[in-house]
C-alpha positions in Angstrom: 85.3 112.4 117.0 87.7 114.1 114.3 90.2 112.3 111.9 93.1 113.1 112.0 94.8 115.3 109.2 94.4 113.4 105.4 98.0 111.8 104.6 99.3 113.2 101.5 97.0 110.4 99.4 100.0 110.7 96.4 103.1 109.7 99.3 100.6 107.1 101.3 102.1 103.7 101.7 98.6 102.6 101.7 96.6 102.7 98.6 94.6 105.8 97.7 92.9 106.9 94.5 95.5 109.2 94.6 98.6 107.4 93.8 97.4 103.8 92.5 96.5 102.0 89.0 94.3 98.7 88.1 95.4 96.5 85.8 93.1 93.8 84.3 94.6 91.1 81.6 92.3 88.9 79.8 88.9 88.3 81.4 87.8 86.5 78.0 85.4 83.6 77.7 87.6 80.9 77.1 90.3 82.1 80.1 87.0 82.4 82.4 85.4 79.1 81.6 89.1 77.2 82.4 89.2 78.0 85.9 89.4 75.8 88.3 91.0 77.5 91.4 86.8 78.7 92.9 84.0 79.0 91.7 83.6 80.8 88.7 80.1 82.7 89.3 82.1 84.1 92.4 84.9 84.9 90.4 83.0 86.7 87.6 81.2 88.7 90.4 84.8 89.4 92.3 86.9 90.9 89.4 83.3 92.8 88.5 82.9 94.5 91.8 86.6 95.3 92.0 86.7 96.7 88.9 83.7 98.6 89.9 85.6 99.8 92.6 88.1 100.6 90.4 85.9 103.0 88.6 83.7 104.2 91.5 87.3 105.8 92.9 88.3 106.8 89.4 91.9 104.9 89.5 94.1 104.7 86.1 92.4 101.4 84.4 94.7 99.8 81.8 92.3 96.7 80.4 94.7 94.4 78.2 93.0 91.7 76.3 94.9 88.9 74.2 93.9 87.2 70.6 90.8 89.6 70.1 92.4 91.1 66.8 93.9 87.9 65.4 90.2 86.4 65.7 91.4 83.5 67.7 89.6 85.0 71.3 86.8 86.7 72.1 85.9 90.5 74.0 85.8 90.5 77.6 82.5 88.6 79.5 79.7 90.8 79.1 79.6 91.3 82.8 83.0 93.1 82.5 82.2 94.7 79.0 79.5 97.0 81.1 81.5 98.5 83.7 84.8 98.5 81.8 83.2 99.6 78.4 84.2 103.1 78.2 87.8 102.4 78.6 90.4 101.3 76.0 91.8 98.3 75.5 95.2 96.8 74.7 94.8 94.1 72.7 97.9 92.0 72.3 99.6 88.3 71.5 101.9 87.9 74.2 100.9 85.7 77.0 102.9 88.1 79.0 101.4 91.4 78.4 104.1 93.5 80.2 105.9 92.5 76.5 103.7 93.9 74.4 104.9 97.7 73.9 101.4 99.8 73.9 100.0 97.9 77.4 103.9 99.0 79.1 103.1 102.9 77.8 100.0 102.8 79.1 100.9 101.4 82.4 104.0 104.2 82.7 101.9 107.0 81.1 99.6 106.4 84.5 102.4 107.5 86.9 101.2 105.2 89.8 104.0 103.3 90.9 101.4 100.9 93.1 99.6 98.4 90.5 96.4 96.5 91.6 97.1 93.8 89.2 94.0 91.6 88.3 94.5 88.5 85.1 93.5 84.6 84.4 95.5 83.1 84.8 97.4 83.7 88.2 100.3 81.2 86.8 100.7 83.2 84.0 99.3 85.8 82.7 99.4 87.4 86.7 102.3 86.3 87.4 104.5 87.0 84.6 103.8 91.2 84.4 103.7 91.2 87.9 107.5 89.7 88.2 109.0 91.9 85.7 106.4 95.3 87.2 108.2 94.5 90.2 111.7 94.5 88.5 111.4 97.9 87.3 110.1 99.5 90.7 106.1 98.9 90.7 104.4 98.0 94.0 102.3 95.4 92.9 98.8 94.6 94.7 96.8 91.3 93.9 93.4 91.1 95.1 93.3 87.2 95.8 89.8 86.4 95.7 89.1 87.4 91.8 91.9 86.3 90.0 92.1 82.3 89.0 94.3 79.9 87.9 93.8 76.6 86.2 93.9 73.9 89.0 93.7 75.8 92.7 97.4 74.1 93.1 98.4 76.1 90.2 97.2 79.2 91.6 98.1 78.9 94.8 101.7 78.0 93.7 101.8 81.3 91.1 100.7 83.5 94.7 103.7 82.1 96.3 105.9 83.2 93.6 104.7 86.8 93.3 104.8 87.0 97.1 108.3 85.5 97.3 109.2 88.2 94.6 107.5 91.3 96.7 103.9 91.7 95.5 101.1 92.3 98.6 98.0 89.7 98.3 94.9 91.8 99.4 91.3 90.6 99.2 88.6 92.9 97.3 86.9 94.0 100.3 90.1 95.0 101.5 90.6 96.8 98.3 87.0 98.7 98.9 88.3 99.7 102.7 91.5 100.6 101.6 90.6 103.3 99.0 87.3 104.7 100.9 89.3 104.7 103.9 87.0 107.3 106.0 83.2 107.5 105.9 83.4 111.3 105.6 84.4 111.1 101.9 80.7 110.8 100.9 81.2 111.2 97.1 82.3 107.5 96.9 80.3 106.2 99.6 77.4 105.1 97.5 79.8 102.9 95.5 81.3 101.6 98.3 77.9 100.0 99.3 78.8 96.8 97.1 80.9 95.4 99.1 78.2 93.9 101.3 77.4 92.2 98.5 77.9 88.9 97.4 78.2 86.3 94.9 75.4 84.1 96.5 72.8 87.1 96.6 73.3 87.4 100.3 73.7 91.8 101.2 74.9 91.6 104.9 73.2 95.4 105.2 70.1 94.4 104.0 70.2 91.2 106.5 71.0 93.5 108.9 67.9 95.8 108.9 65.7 92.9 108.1 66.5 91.7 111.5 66.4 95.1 113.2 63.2 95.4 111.5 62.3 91.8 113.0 63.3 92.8 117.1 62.0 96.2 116.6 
Protein backbone atom coordinates (compact mmCIF):
# COMPACT_ATOMS: atom_id res chain seq x y z
CA UNK A 1 0.00 0.00 0.00
CA UNK A 2 1.82 3.39 -1.09
CA UNK A 3 0.64 7.10 -0.28
CA UNK A 4 0.24 8.94 -2.65
CA UNK A 5 2.78 11.85 -3.50
CA UNK A 6 3.20 14.45 -0.12
CA UNK A 7 1.11 17.71 -0.98
CA UNK A 8 3.24 20.62 -0.94
CA UNK A 9 2.76 20.77 3.21
CA UNK A 10 3.35 24.98 2.77
CA UNK A 11 0.15 25.27 -0.10
CA UNK A 12 -2.03 22.41 1.86
CA UNK A 13 -5.49 23.54 2.65
CA UNK A 14 -5.21 21.25 5.53
CA UNK A 15 -2.94 21.94 8.30
CA UNK A 16 0.64 20.81 8.29
CA UNK A 17 3.68 21.75 10.36
CA UNK A 18 4.64 23.28 7.36
CA UNK A 19 2.40 26.20 6.91
CA UNK A 20 0.58 26.68 10.42
CA UNK A 21 1.09 28.70 13.87
CA UNK A 22 -0.36 28.15 17.64
CA UNK A 23 -1.50 30.80 19.46
CA UNK A 24 -2.17 30.49 23.23
CA UNK A 25 -3.53 33.73 25.24
CA UNK A 26 -3.71 33.66 28.91
CA UNK A 27 -3.71 30.24 30.55
CA UNK A 28 -3.21 32.07 34.01
CA UNK A 29 -4.59 30.91 37.34
CA UNK A 30 -7.27 33.16 37.95
CA UNK A 31 -8.68 32.86 33.93
CA UNK A 32 -8.40 28.81 34.59
CA UNK A 33 -10.07 28.65 37.89
CA UNK A 34 -13.33 30.97 36.26
CA UNK A 35 -14.36 28.48 33.91
CA UNK A 36 -17.31 27.14 33.75
CA UNK A 37 -17.99 25.93 30.18
CA UNK A 38 -16.28 21.80 31.24
CA UNK A 39 -14.55 20.63 33.49
CA UNK A 40 -11.48 22.22 34.29
CA UNK A 41 -8.98 19.13 35.06
CA UNK A 42 -10.03 18.23 31.32
CA UNK A 43 -9.49 21.48 30.18
CA UNK A 44 -5.98 21.91 31.83
CA UNK A 45 -5.10 18.50 30.30
CA UNK A 46 -6.73 19.59 26.63
CA UNK A 47 -4.79 22.93 26.11
CA UNK A 48 -1.63 20.80 27.60
CA UNK A 49 -1.67 17.99 25.17
CA UNK A 50 -2.37 20.38 22.23
CA UNK A 51 0.16 22.45 23.08
CA UNK A 52 2.31 19.44 23.38
CA UNK A 53 1.36 18.73 20.02
CA UNK A 54 2.14 21.94 19.16
CA UNK A 55 5.69 21.38 20.11
CA UNK A 56 6.09 17.72 19.25
CA UNK A 57 5.44 19.02 15.37
CA UNK A 58 7.57 22.14 15.98
CA UNK A 59 4.74 24.79 14.83
CA UNK A 60 5.48 28.73 15.42
CA UNK A 61 4.25 29.07 19.21
CA UNK A 62 3.36 32.77 20.09
CA UNK A 63 2.39 32.40 24.12
CA UNK A 64 0.69 35.86 25.13
CA UNK A 65 0.03 36.33 28.77
CA UNK A 66 -1.94 39.43 30.33
CA UNK A 67 -1.23 41.46 33.78
CA UNK A 68 1.98 39.39 34.62
CA UNK A 69 4.20 42.58 34.51
CA UNK A 70 1.84 45.02 36.15
CA UNK A 71 1.72 42.30 39.17
CA UNK A 72 -2.04 42.16 39.01
CA UNK A 73 -1.83 38.17 37.38
CA UNK A 74 0.10 35.47 37.64
CA UNK A 75 2.54 33.04 35.01
CA UNK A 76 0.88 30.45 33.21
CA UNK A 77 -0.46 27.01 35.31
CA UNK A 78 2.48 25.06 36.07
CA UNK A 79 1.15 22.33 33.89
CA UNK A 80 1.61 24.74 30.88
CA UNK A 81 4.83 26.47 32.31
CA UNK A 82 6.61 22.82 31.49
CA UNK A 83 5.92 22.21 28.07
CA UNK A 84 5.67 25.95 27.01
CA UNK A 85 8.78 27.06 29.15
CA UNK A 86 11.40 27.45 26.63
CA UNK A 87 9.32 29.79 24.62
CA UNK A 88 8.79 33.60 24.99
CA UNK A 89 6.16 35.25 26.10
CA UNK A 90 4.14 38.38 25.30
CA UNK A 91 3.03 39.87 28.18
CA UNK A 92 0.51 42.52 27.66
CA UNK A 93 -2.73 44.73 29.13
CA UNK A 94 -5.14 44.43 26.51
CA UNK A 95 -7.90 42.05 26.94
CA UNK A 96 -7.57 41.83 23.23
CA UNK A 97 -4.12 40.75 22.55
CA UNK A 98 -4.20 41.24 18.73
CA UNK A 99 -3.82 45.15 20.18
CA UNK A 100 -0.99 44.92 21.76
CA UNK A 101 1.91 45.65 19.19
CA UNK A 102 4.79 43.05 20.14
CA UNK A 103 2.07 39.74 20.25
CA UNK A 104 0.85 41.24 16.25
CA UNK A 105 4.84 41.09 15.19
CA UNK A 106 5.26 38.00 16.49
CA UNK A 107 2.28 36.50 14.97
CA UNK A 108 3.30 38.21 11.29
CA UNK A 109 7.06 37.48 11.78
CA UNK A 110 5.73 33.57 11.86
CA UNK A 111 4.53 33.73 8.18
CA UNK A 112 1.69 31.06 8.66
CA UNK A 113 -1.32 32.57 7.44
CA UNK A 114 -3.41 29.36 9.28
CA UNK A 115 -3.65 30.21 13.26
CA UNK A 116 -4.53 27.45 15.76
CA UNK A 117 -5.86 29.96 18.13
CA UNK A 118 -6.15 28.64 21.77
CA UNK A 119 -7.27 31.56 24.94
CA UNK A 120 -9.76 31.73 28.21
CA UNK A 121 -11.91 33.07 27.64
CA UNK A 122 -13.65 31.98 24.35
CA UNK A 123 -16.06 35.28 24.67
CA UNK A 124 -13.22 37.32 24.80
CA UNK A 125 -9.98 36.94 24.77
CA UNK A 126 -10.66 34.04 21.72
CA UNK A 127 -12.84 35.70 20.22
CA UNK A 128 -11.70 39.19 19.90
CA UNK A 129 -7.98 38.28 18.02
CA UNK A 130 -9.59 35.81 16.24
CA UNK A 131 -12.28 38.43 14.56
CA UNK A 132 -9.76 40.95 13.69
CA UNK A 133 -6.90 37.70 12.50
CA UNK A 134 -9.52 36.96 10.34
CA UNK A 135 -10.03 40.61 9.02
CA UNK A 136 -6.56 40.84 7.87
CA UNK A 137 -6.38 37.42 5.93
CA UNK A 138 -5.58 34.62 8.80
CA UNK A 139 -7.21 31.26 8.61
CA UNK A 140 -8.12 30.80 12.03
CA UNK A 141 -8.43 27.16 13.72
CA UNK A 142 -10.05 26.69 17.24
CA UNK A 143 -9.56 23.55 18.83
CA UNK A 144 -13.07 23.36 20.74
CA UNK A 145 -12.43 21.08 23.43
CA UNK A 146 -9.52 23.21 25.35
CA UNK A 147 -10.53 26.54 25.24
CA UNK A 148 -13.34 27.81 28.00
CA UNK A 149 -15.56 30.44 28.52
CA UNK A 150 -17.15 31.64 31.71
CA UNK A 151 -20.74 30.09 31.68
CA UNK A 152 -20.92 27.08 28.75
CA UNK A 153 -23.81 29.66 27.21
CA UNK A 154 -21.07 32.13 27.01
CA UNK A 155 -18.84 29.98 25.24
CA UNK A 156 -20.96 28.36 23.11
CA UNK A 157 -22.37 31.80 21.99
CA UNK A 158 -18.51 33.33 21.42
CA UNK A 159 -18.07 29.75 18.91
CA UNK A 160 -20.93 30.87 16.99
CA UNK A 161 -19.52 34.23 16.46
CA UNK A 162 -16.08 33.20 15.28
CA UNK A 163 -17.74 30.57 13.03
CA UNK A 164 -20.26 33.06 11.69
CA UNK A 165 -17.16 35.29 10.94
CA UNK A 166 -15.01 32.23 9.09
CA UNK A 167 -12.90 30.53 11.81
CA UNK A 168 -12.88 26.34 11.49
CA UNK A 169 -13.84 24.66 15.06
CA UNK A 170 -11.57 21.42 15.22
CA UNK A 171 -11.22 19.14 18.27
CA UNK A 172 -7.50 18.36 19.64
CA UNK A 173 -7.44 14.90 18.45
CA UNK A 174 -8.34 16.26 15.21
CA UNK A 175 -5.55 18.62 15.58
CA UNK A 176 -3.01 15.46 16.41
CA UNK A 177 -4.50 13.58 13.02
CA UNK A 178 -4.29 16.48 11.11
CA UNK A 179 -0.57 17.39 11.51
CA UNK A 180 0.72 13.59 11.70
CA UNK A 181 -1.38 12.90 8.91
CA UNK A 182 0.50 9.47 7.69
CA UNK A 183 2.06 6.88 10.05
CA UNK A 184 5.19 6.81 7.79
CA UNK A 185 6.44 10.05 9.32
CA UNK A 186 7.98 8.28 12.29
CA UNK A 187 9.97 11.21 13.79
CA UNK A 188 6.63 12.52 15.29
CA UNK A 189 5.03 9.40 15.89
CA UNK A 190 6.11 8.95 19.51
CA UNK A 191 4.41 12.29 20.30
CA UNK A 192 1.56 11.54 18.64
CA UNK A 193 0.97 8.61 21.06
CA UNK A 194 -0.90 11.11 23.54
CA UNK A 195 -3.71 11.42 21.99
CA UNK A 196 -5.04 8.09 23.32
CA UNK A 197 -4.78 9.72 26.36
CA UNK A 198 -7.12 11.24 28.53
CA UNK A 199 -8.13 13.45 31.20
CA UNK A 200 -9.68 10.64 33.33
CA UNK A 201 -6.45 8.41 33.11
CA UNK A 202 -8.15 6.15 30.69
CA UNK A 203 -5.19 5.30 27.43
CA UNK A 204 -7.51 3.57 24.88
CA UNK A 205 -3.95 1.65 23.53
CA UNK A 206 -3.18 0.48 26.68
CA UNK A 207 -6.93 -0.86 27.11
CA UNK A 208 -6.54 -2.27 24.08
CA UNK A 209 -3.61 -4.69 24.61
CA UNK A 210 -4.85 -5.35 28.10
CA UNK A 211 -7.67 -7.02 26.58
CA UNK A 212 -5.71 -8.67 23.74
CA UNK A 213 -3.51 -9.79 26.44
CA UNK A 214 -6.85 -11.01 28.25
CA UNK A 215 -8.34 -13.30 24.86
CA UNK A 216 -4.92 -14.26 23.96
Amino acid sequence: MTSEMIRDPASDHLLTPENAAFIIIDYQPIQVSSIRSMDRDELVFNIVSTAKAAVNYKLPIVHSTVNIATGKNKPPIPQLAAVLGDYPTYDRTSINSWEDTEFKQAVVATGRKKLIMTALWTEACLTFPALDAMREGYEVYVPVDAVGGTSLAAHEAALRRIEQAGARLISRVQLYCELQRDWSREATVPGFMGVFENADGFNVEKAAAEAARKDA
